[in-house]
C-alpha positions as CSV (number, residue, x, y, z in Angstrom):
1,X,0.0,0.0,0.0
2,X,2.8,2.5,1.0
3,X,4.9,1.7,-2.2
4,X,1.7,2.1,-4.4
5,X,1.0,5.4,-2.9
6,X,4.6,6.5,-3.3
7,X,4.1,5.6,-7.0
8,X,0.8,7.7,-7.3
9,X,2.1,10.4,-5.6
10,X,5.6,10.6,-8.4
11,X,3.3,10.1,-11.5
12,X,0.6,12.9,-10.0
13,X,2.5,15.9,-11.0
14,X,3.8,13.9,-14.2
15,X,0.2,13.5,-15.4
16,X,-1.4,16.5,-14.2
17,X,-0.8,18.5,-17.1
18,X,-1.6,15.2,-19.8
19,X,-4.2,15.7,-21.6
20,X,-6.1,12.9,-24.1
21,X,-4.9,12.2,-27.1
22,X,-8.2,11.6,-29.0
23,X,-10.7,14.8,-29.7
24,X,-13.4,14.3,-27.8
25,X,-16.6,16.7,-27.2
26,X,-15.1,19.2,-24.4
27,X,-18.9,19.4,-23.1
28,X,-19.6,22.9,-23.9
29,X,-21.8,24.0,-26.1
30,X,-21.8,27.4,-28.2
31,X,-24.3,28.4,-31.0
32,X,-26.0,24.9,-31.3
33,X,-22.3,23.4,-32.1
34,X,-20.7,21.4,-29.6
35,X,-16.6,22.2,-29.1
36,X,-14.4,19.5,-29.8
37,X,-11.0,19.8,-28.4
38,X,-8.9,18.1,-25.7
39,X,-9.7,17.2,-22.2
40,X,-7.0,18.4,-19.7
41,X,-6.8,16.9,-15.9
42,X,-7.8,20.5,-14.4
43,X,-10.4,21.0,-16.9
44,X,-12.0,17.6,-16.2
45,X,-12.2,18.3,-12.6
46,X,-13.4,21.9,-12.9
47,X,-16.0,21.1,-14.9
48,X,-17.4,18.1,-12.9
49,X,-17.0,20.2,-9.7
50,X,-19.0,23.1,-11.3
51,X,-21.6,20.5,-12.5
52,X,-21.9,18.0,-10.1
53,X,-25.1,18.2,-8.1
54,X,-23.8,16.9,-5.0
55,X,-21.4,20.1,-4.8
56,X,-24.7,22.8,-5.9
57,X,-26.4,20.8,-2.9
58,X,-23.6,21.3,-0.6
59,X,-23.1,24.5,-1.7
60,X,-26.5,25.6,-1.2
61,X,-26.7,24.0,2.4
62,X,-23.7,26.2,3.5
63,X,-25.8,29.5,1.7
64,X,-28.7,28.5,4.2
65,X,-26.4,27.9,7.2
66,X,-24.7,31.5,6.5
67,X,-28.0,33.1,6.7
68,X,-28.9,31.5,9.6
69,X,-25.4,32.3,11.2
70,X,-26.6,36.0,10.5
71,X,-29.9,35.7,12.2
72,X,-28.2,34.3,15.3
73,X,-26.0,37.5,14.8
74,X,-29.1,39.5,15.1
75,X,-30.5,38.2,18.0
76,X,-28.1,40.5,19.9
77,X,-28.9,43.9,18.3
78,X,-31.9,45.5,20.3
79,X,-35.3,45.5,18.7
80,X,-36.4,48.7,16.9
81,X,-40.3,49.2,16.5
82,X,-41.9,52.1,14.9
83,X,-45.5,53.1,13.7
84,X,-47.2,56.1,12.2
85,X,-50.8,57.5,11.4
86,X,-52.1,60.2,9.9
87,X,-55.6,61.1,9.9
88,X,-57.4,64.0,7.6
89,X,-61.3,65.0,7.9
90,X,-62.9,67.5,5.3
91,X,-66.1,69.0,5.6
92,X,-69.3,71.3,6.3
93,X,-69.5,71.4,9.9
94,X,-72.9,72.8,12.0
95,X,-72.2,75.4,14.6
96,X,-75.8,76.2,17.3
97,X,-73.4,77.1,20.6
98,X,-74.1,81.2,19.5
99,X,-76.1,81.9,16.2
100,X,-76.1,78.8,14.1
101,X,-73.4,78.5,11.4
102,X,-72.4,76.5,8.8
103,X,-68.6,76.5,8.5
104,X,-66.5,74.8,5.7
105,X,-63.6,73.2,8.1
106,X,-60.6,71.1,7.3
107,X,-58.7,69.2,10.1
108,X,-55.0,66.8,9.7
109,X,-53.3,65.7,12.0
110,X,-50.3,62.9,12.8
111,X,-49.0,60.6,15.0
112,X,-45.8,58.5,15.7
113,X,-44.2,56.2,17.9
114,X,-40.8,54.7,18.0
115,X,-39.6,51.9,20.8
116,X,-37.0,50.0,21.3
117,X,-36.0,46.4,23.6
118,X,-33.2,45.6,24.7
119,X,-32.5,42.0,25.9
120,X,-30.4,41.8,28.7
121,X,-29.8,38.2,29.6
122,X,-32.3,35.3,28.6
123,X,-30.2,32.4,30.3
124,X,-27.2,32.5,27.6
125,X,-30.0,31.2,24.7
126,X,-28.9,33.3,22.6
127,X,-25.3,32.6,22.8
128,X,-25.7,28.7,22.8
129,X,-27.8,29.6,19.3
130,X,-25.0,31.4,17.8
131,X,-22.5,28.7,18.6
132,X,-24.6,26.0,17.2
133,X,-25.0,28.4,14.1
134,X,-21.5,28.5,13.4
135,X,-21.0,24.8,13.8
136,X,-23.5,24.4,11.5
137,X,-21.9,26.7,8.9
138,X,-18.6,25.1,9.6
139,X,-20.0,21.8,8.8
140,X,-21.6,23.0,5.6
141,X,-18.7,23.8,4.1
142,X,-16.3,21.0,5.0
143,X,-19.3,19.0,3.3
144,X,-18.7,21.2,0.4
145,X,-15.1,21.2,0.3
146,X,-15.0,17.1,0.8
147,X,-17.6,17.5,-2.3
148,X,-15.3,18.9,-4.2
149,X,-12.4,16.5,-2.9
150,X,-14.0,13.3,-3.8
151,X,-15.4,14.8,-7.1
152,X,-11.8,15.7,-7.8
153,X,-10.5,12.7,-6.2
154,X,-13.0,10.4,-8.8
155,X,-12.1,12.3,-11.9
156,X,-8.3,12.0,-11.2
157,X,-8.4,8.5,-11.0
158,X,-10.4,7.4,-14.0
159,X,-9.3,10.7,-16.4
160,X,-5.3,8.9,-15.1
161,X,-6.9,5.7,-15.9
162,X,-7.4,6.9,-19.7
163,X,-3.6,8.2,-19.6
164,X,-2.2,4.8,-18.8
165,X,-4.3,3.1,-21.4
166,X,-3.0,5.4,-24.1
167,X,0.8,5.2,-22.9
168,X,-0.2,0.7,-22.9
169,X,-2.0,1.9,-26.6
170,X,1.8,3.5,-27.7
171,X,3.4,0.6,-26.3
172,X,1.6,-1.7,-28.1
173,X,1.3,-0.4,-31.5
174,X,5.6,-0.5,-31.1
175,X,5.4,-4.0,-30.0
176,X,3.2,-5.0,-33.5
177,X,5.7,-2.7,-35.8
178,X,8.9,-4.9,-34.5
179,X,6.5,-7.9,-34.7
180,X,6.1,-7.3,-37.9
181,X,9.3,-6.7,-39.0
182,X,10.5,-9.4,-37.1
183,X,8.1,-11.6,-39.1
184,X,8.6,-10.2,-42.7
185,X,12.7,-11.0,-42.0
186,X,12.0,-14.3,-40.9
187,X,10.3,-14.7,-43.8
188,X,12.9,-14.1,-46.0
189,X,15.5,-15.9,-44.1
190,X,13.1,-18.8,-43.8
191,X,12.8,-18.2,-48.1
192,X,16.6,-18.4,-48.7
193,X,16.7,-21.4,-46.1
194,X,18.7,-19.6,-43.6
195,X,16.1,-19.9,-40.9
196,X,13.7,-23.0,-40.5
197,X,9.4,-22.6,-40.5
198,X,9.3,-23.4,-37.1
199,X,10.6,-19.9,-36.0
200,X,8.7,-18.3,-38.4
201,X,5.4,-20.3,-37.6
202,X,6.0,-18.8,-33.8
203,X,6.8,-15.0,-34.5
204,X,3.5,-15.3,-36.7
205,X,1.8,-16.5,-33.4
206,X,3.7,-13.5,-31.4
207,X,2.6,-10.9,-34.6
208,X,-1.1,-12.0,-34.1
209,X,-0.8,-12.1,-30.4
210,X,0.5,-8.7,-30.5
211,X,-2.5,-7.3,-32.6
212,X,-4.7,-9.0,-30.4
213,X,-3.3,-7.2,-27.8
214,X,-3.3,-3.7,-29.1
215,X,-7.1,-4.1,-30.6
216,X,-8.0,-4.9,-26.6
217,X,-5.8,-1.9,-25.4
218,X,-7.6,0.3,-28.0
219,X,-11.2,-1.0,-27.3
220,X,-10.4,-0.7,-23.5
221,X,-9.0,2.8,-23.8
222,X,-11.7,4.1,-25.9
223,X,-14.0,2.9,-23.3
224,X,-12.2,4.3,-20.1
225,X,-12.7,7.7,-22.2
226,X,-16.1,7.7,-22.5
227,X,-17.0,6.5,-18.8
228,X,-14.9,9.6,-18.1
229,X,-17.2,11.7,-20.1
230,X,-20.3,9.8,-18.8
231,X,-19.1,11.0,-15.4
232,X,-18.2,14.4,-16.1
């Protein structure tokens, strides 16, 4: 376990820059025409970390949790009230105190009121509610940022995983050319009777084995790169 992890963590920074080597869709999307280019390691874990709903979920826990955090803040400000009214009356009113009168009055008038509380000491609720507010937030966002780890953490090893097959894919298509070669010399010793059929007979079997071998490398590669894509 400790030698594998030693090896991870030497080809890490090796690979970290690779990118794949066939075009495939980028998954972006601009006028109706999707942008074919090549997938990087950071651009494969940005993108799944933008995308990935477990990271929008986590994300949007720790936006609840930080408005929460400021309504615990609140509870210590003092509480403002205010109110207002205004009242107007317009009329003809009758006047029979002296000689009665009909006068054309107009009365207004306003009042206000503005009060304030301030809570002294409520058997430390309020502090035990800010505390468990800001455990709360701190929780949400180490939820978010392990998210984001084990997003990055899934992408790395399958987008690594597509690496190695192409460097096996390489290998192997080197391994066919001097199989072939091999073969098609063999076959003209074997023709001028310097070499017998036996050893060409069994570099055949090595030239088909090879092919064998790289049309499985291929077939496995191109299927590594599109689970990558499917969990992008």
């Amino acid at each position: 376990m400790m030698k594998r992890g030693l090896i991870l963590t030497l080809l890490i920074p090796m690979l970290a820059t690779a990118q794949l080597s066939h075009p495939i869709p980028s998954l972006s999307e601009k006028k109706g025409e999707k942008d074919v280019g090549q997938l990087s390691l950071e651009k494969s874990i940005a993108f799944a970390i933008e995308a990935a709903s477990a990271v929008i979920k986590a994300r949007g826990e720790s936006d609840i949790n930080g408005e929460q955090l400021l309504q615990s803040y609140f509870q210590f400000l003092p509480n403002l009230t205010a109110s207002a009214a205004y009242t107007k009356v317009h009329g003809n009113t009758y006047f029979y105190a002296a000689t009665p009168t009909i006068v054309d009055t107009f009365n207004h008038g306003a009042t206000y009121t503005i009060g304030t509380a301030i809570n002294i000491f409520n058997g430390l609720s309020d502090m035990a509610g800010l505390k468990a507010a800001l455990n709360r937030r701190e929780a949400s966002d180490l939820n978010l940022k392990r998210a984001k780890q084990q997003i990055a953490l899934d992408v790395a090893q399958k987008f690594l995983q597509v690496v190695l097959d192409q460097q096996i894919v390489r290998i192997a298509k080197k391994n066919l050319v001097s199989s072939q070669e091999r073969e098609k010399l063999l076959s003209e010793q074997t023709r001028v009777g310097v070499r017998n059929l036996a050893d060409l007979f069994r570099q055949q079997a090595q030239t088909s084995s090879d092919e064998s071998y790289l049309v499985n490398a291929e077939n496995k590669e191109r299927t590594d790169e599109l689970q990558l894509l499917v969990l992008l």
